[in-house]
ROSE-4610 file (N, C-alpha, C; in Angstrom, 1 decimal, always signed):
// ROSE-4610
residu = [X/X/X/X/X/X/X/X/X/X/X/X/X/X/X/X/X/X/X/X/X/X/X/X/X/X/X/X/X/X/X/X/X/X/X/X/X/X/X/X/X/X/X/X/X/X/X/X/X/X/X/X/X/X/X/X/X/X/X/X/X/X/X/X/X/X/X/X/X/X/X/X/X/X/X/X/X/X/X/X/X/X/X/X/X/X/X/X/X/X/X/X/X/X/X/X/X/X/X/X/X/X/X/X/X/X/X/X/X/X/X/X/X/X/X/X/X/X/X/X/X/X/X/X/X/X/X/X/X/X/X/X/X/X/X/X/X/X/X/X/X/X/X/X/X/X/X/X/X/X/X/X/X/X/X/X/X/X/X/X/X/X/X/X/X/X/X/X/X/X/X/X/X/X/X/X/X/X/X/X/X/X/X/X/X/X/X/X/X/X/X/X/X/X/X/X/X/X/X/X/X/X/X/X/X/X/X]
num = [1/1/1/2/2/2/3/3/3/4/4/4/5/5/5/6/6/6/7/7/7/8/8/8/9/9/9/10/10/10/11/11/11/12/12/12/13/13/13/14/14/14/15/15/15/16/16/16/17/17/17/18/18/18/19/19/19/20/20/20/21/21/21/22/22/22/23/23/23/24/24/24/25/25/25/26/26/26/27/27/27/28/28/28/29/29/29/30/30/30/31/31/31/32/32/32/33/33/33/34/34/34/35/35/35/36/36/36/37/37/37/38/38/38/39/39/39/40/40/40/41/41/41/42/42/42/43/43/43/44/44/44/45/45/45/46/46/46/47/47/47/48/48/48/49/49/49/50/50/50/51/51/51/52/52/52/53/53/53/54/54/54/55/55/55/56/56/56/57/57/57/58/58/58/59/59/59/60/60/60/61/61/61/62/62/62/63/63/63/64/64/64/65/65/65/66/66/66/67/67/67/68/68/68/69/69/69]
x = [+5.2/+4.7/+5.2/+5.3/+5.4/+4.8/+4.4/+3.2/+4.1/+3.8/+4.5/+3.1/+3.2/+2.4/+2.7/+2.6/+3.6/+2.6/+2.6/+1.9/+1.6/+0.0/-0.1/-1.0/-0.1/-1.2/-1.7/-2.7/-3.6/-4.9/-4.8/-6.0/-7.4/-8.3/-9.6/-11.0/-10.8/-12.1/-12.2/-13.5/-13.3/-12.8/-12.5/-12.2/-10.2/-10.1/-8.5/-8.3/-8.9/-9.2/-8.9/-9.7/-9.7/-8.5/-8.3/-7.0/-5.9/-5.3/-4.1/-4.5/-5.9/-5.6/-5.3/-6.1/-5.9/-4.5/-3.6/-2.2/-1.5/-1.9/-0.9/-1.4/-2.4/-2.8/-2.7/-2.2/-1.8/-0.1/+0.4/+2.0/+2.2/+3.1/+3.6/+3.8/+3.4/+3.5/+3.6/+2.2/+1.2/+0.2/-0.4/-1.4/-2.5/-2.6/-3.5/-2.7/-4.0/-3.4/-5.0/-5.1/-6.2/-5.9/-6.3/-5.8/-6.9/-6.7/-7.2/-7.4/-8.4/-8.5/-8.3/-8.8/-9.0/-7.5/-6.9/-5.3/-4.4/-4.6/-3.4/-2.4/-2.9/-2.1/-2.5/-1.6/-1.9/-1.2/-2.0/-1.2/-1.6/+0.4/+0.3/+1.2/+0.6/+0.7/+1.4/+3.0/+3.8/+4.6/+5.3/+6.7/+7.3/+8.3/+9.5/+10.8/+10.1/+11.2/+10.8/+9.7/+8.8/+8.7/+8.7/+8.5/+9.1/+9.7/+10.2/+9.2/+9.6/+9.0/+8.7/+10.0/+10.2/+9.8/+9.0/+8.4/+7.0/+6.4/+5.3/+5.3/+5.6/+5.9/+5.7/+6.7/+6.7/+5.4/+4.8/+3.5/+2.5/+2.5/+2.0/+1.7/+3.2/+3.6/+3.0/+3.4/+3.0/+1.3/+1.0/-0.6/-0.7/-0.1/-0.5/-0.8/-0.3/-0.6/+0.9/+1.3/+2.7/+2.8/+3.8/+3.9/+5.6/+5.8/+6.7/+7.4/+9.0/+9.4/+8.5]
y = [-3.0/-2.6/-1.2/-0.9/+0.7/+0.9/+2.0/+2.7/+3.5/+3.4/+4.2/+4.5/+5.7/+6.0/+6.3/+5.5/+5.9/+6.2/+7.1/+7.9/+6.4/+6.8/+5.8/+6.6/+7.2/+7.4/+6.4/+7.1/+6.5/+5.4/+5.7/+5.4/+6.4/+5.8/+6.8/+6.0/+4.8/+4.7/+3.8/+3.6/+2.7/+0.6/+0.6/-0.9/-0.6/+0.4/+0.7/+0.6/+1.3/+1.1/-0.1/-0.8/-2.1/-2.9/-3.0/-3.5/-3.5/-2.3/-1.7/-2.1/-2.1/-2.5/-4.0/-5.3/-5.9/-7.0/-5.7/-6.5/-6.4/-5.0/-4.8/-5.3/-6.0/-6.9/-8.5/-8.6/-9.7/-9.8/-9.3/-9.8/-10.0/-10.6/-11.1/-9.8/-10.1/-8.9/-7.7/-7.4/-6.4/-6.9/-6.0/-6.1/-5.2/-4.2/-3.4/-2.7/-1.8/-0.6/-0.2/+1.0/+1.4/+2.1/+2.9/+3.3/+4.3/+5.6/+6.7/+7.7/+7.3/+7.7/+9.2/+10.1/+11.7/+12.1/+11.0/+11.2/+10.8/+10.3/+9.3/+8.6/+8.0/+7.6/+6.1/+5.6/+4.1/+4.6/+4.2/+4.0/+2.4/+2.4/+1.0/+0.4/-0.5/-1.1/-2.6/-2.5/-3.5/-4.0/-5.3/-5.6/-5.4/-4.8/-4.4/-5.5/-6.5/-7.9/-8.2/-8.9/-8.9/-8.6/-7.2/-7.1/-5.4/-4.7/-3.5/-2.4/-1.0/-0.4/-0.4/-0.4/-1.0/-2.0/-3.2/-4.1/-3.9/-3.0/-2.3/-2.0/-0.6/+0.0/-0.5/-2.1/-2.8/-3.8/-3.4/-4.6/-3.6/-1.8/-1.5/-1.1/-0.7/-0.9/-1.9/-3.3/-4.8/-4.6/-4.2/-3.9/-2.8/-2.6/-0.9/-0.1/+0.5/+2.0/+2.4/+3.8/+4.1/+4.4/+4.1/+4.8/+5.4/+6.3/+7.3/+7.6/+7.7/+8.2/+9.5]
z = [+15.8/+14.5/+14.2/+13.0/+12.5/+11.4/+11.1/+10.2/+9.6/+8.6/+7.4/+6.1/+5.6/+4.9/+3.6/+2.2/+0.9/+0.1/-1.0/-2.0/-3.0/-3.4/-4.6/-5.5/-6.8/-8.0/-9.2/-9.8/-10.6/-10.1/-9.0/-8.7/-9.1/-9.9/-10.2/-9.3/-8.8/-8.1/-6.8/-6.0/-5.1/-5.7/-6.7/-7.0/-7.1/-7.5/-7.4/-5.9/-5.0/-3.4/-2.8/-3.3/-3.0/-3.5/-4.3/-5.0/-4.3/-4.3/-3.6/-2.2/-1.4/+0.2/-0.2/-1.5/-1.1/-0.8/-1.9/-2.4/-1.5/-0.7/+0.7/+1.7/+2.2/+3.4/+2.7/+1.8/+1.3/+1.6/+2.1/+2.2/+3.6/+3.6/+5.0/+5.8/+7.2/+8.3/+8.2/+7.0/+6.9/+8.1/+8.8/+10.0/+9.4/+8.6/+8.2/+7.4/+6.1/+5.3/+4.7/+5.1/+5.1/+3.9/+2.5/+1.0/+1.3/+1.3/+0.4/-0.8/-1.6/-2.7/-2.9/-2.4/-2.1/-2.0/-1.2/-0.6/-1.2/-2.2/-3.0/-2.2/-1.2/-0.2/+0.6/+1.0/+1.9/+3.4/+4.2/+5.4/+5.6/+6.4/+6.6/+7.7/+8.6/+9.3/+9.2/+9.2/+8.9/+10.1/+10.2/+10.9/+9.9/+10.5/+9.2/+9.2/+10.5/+10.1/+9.1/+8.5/+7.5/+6.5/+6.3/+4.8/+4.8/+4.1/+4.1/+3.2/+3.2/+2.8/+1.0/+0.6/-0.6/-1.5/-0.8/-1.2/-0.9/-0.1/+0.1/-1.5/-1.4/-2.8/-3.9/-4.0/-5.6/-5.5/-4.5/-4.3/-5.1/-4.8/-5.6/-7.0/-7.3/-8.6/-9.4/-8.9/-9.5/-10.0/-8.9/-8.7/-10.0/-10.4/-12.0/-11.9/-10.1/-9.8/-9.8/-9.6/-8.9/-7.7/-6.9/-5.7/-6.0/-5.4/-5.5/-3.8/-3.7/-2.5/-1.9]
């Protein structure tokens, strides 16, 4: 597994929270991604046979927040 941690703005509350953890433990070989609101941030717990960091990212995008390199 490897953990990688990418920035997500526009989140203003715990239901954005939710959202964004649930789009990213919704894709394939996500194991966890815990979202901090305070942090503008996700950490996350992927196989990167699986799914790349990039599609992380466009999962949150898709989701109506940004994430940014």
């Amino acid at each position: 597994m490897t953990e990688v941690t990418i920035k997500v703005s526009g989140m203003s509350c715990g239901g954005c929270v939710r959202n964004v953890t649930g789009v990213l433990k919704a894709l394939p070989g996500v194991t966890d991604a815990e979202v901090s609101l305070d942090e503008g941030q996700a950490r996350v717990s992927f196989d990167p046979g699986a799914v790349s960091v990039d599609q992380l990212r466009q999962a949150v995008i898709d989701a109506g927040f940004d994430s940014e390199e």
